[in-house]
FIRORO-150920 format. One record per residue: residue number from 1; residue in three letters; x, y, z of N, C-alpha, C in turn. Coordinates in pm, 1 decimal, decimal comma. Layout:
N
(NUM "Ala" (X Y Z) (X Y Z) (X Y Z))
...
! end
This chain:
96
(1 "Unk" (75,7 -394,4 488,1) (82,7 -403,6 633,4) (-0,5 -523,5 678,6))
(2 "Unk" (49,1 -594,6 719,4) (-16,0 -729,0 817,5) (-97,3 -695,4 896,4))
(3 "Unk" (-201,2 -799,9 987,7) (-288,3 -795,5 1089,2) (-193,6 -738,0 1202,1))
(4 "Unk" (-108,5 -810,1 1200,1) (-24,2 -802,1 1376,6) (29,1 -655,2 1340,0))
(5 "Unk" (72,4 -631,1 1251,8) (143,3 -456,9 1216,3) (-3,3 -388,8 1264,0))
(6 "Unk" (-97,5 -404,1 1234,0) (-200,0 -301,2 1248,1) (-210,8 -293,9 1390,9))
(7 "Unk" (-218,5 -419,8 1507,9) (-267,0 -453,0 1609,0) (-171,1 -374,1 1666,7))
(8 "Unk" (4,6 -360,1 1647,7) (64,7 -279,9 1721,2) (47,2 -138,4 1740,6))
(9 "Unk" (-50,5 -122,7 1661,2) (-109,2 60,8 1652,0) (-250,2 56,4 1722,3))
(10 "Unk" (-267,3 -28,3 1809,5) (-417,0 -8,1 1902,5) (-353,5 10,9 2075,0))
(11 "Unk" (-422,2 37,4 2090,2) (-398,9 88,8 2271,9) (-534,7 43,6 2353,3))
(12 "Unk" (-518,2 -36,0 2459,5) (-589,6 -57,1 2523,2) (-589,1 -37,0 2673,1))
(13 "Unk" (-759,3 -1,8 2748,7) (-759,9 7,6 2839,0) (-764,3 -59,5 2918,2))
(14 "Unk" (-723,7 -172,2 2966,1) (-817,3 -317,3 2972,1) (-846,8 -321,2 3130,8))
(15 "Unk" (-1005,2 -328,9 3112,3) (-1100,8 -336,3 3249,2) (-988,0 -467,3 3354,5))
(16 "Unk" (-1043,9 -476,0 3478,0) (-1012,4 -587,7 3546,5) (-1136,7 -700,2 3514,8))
(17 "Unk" (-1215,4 -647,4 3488,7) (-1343,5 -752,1 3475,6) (-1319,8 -785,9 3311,1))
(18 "Unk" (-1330,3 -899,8 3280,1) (-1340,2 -970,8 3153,3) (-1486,8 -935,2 3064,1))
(19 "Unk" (-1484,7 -875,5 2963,0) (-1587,0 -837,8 2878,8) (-1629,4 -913,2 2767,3))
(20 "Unk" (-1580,2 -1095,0 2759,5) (-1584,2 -1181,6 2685,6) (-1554,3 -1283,6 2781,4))
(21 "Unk" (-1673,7 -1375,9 2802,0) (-1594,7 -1510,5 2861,6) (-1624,7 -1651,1 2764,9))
(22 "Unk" (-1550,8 -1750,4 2777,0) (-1588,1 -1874,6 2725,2) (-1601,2 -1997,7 2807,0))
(23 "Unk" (-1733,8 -2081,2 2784,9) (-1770,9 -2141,3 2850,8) (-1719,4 -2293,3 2784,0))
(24 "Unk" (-1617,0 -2359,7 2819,8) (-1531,4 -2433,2 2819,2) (-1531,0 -2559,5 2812,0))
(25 "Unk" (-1679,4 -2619,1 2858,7) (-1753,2 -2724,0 2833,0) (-1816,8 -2744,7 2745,1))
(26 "Unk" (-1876,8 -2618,0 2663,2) (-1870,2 -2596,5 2492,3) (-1796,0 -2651,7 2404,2))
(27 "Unk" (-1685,0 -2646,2 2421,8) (-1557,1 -2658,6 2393,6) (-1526,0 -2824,0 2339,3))
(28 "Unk" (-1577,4 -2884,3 2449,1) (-1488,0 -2991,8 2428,1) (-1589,3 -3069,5 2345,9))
(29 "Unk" (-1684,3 -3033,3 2265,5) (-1741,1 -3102,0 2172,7) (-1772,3 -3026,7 2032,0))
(30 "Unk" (-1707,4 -2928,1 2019,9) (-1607,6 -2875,2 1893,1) (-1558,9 -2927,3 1840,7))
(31 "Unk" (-1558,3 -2983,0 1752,8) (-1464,3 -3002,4 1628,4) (-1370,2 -2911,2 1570,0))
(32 "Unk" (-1421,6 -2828,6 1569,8) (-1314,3 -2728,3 1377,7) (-1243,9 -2663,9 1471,1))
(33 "Unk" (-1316,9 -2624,3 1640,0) (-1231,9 -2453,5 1700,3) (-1180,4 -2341,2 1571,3))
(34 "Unk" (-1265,5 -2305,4 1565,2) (-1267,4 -2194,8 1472,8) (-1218,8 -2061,8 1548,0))
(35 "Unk" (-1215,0 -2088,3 1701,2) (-1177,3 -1951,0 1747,4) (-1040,6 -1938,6 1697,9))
(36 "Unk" (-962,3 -2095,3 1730,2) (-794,5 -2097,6 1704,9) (-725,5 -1986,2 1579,4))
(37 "Unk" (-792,5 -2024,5 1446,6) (-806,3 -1968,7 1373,3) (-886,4 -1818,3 1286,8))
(38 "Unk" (-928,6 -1805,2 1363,2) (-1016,1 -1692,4 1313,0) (-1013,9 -1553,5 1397,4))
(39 "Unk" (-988,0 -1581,2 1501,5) (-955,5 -1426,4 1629,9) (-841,4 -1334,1 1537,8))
(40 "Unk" (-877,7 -1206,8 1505,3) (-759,9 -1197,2 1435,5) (-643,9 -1147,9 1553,9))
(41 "Unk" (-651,1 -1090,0 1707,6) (-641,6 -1045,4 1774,1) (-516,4 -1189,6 1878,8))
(42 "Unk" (-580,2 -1344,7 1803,9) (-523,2 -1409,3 1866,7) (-547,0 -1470,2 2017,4))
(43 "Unk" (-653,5 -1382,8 2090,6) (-689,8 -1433,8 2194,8) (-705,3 -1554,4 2218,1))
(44 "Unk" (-771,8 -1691,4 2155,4) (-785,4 -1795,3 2169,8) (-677,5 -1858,3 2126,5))
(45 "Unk" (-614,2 -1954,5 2267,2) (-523,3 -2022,6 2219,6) (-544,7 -2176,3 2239,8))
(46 "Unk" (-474,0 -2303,7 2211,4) (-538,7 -2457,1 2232,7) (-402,0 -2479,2 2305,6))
(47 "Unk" (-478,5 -2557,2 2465,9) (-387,9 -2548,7 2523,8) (-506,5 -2707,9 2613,3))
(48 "Unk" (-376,1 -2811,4 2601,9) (-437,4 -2960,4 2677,9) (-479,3 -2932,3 2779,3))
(49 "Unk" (-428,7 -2875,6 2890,8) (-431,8 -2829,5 3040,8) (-580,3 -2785,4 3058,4))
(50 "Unk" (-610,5 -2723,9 2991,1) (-754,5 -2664,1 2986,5) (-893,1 -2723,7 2923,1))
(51 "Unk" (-989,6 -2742,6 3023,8) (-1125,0 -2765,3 3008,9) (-1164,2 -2788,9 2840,6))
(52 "Unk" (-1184,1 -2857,5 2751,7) (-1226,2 -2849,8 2652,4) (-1120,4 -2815,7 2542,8))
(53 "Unk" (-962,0 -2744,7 2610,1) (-839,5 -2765,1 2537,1) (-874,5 -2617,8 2466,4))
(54 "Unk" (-953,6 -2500,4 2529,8) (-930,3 -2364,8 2483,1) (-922,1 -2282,1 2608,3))
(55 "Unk" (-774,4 -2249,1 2555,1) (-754,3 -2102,6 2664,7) (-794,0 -1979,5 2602,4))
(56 "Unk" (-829,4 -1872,1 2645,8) (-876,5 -1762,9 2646,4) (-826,4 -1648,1 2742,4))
(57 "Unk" (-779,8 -1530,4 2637,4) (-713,2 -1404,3 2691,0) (-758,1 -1264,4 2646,1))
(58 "Unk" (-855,3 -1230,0 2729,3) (-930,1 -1141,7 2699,1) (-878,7 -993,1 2625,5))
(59 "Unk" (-764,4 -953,1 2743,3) (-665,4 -867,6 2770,1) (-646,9 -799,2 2625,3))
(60 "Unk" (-617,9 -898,3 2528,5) (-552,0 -807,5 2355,2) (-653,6 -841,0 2279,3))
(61 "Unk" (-802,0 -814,2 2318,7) (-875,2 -857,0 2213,5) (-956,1 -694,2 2190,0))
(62 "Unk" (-966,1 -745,7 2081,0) (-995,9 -597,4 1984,0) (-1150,9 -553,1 1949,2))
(63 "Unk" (-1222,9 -619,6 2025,3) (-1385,4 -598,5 2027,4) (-1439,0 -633,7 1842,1))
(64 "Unk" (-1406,5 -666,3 1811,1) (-1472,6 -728,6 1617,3) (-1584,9 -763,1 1627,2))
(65 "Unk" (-1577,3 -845,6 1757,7) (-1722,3 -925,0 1745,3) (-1699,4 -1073,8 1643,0))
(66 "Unk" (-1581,2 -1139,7 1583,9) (-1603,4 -1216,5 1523,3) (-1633,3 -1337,5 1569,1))
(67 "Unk" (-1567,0 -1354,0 1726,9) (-1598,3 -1485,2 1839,6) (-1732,2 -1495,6 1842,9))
(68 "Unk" (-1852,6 -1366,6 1773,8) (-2004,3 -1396,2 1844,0) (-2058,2 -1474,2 1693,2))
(69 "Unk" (-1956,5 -1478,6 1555,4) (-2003,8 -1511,6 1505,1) (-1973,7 -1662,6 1444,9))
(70 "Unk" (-1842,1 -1681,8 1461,5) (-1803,5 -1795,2 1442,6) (-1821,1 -1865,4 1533,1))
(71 "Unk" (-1852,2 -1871,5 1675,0) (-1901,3 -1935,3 1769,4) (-2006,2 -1924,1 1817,2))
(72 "Unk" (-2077,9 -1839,5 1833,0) (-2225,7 -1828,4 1890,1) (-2355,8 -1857,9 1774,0))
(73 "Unk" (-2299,4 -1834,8 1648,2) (-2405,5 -1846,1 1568,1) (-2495,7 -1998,9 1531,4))
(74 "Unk" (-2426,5 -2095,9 1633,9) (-2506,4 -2258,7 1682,4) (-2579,9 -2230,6 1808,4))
(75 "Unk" (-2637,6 -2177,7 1851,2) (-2719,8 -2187,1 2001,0) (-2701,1 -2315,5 2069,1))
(76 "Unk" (-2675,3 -2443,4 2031,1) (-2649,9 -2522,7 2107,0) (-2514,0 -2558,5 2144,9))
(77 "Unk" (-2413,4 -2468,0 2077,6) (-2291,4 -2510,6 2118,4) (-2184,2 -2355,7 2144,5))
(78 "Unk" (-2287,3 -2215,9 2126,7) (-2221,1 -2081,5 2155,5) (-2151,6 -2105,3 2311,3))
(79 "Unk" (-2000,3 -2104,9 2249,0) (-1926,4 -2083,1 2404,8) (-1901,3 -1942,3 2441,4))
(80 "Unk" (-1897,1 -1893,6 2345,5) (-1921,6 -1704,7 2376,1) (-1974,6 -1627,1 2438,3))
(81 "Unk" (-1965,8 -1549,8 2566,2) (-2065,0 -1458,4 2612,8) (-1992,8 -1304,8 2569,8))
(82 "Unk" (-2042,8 -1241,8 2523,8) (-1930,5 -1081,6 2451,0) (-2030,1 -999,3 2525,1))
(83 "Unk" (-1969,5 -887,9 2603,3) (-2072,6 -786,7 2606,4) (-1921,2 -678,6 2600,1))
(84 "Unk" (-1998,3 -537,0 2601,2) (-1886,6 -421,6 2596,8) (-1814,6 -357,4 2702,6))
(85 "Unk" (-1674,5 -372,1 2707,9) (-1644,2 -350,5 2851,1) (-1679,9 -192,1 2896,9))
(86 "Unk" (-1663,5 -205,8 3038,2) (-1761,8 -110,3 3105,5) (-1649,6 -16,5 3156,1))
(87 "Unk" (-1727,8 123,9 3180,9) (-1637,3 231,4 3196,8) (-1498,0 296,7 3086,7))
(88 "Unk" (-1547,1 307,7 2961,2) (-1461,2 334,4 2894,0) (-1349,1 231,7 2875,7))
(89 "Unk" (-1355,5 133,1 2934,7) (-1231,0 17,2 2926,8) (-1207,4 -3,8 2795,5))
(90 "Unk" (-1119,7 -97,6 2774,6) (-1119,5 -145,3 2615,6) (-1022,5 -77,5 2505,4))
(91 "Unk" (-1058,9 -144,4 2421,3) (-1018,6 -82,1 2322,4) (-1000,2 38,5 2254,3))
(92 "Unk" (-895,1 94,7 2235,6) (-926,9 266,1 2146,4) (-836,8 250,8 1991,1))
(93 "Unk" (-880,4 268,8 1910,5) (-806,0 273,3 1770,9) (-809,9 407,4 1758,9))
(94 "Unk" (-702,2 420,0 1671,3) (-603,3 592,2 1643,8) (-655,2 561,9 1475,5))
(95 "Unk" (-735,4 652,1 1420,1) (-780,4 599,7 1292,4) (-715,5 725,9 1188,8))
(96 "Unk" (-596,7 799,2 1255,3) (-535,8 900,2 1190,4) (-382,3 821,8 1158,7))
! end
């Protein structure tokens, strides 16, 4: 079973308030964008139109935490802010 096969078996609640933002001016002195590649969830997409050339979609992201590590773990260049969305929002996995 693939990533995306698994992802179609999660259900989400998703807050109106964003529980991950990216700060976009970060961004544009990136090199690798490791988010492009590494979200397994896909949220980060590279898109010209946008500030630093990363869009961000909070909405199908699966709380991993891997954006805090492949991006935040430089303090001078973490475009990541992650906290846990509020009021039960979010994510629920069916682990049956």
């Amino acid at each position: 079973m693939s990533v995306q096969d698994d992802l179609e078996t999660v259900e989400w609640d998703v807050s109106e308030d964003a529980h991950i933002t990216v700060d976009n001016e970060q961004c544009i002195t990136c090199e690798d964008k490791p988010c492009l590649h590494l979200c397994p969830a896909e949220c980060f997409d590279y898109q010209e139109d946008q500030e630093g050339g990363i869009y961000f979609a909070y909405e199908p992201c699966v709380e991993c935490g891997a954006c805090m590590v492949f991006c935040a773990n430089d303090p001078d260049k973490g475009a990541v802010s992650w906290s846990k969305a509020e009021g039960g929002k979010g994510v629920e996995f069916d682990f049956g």
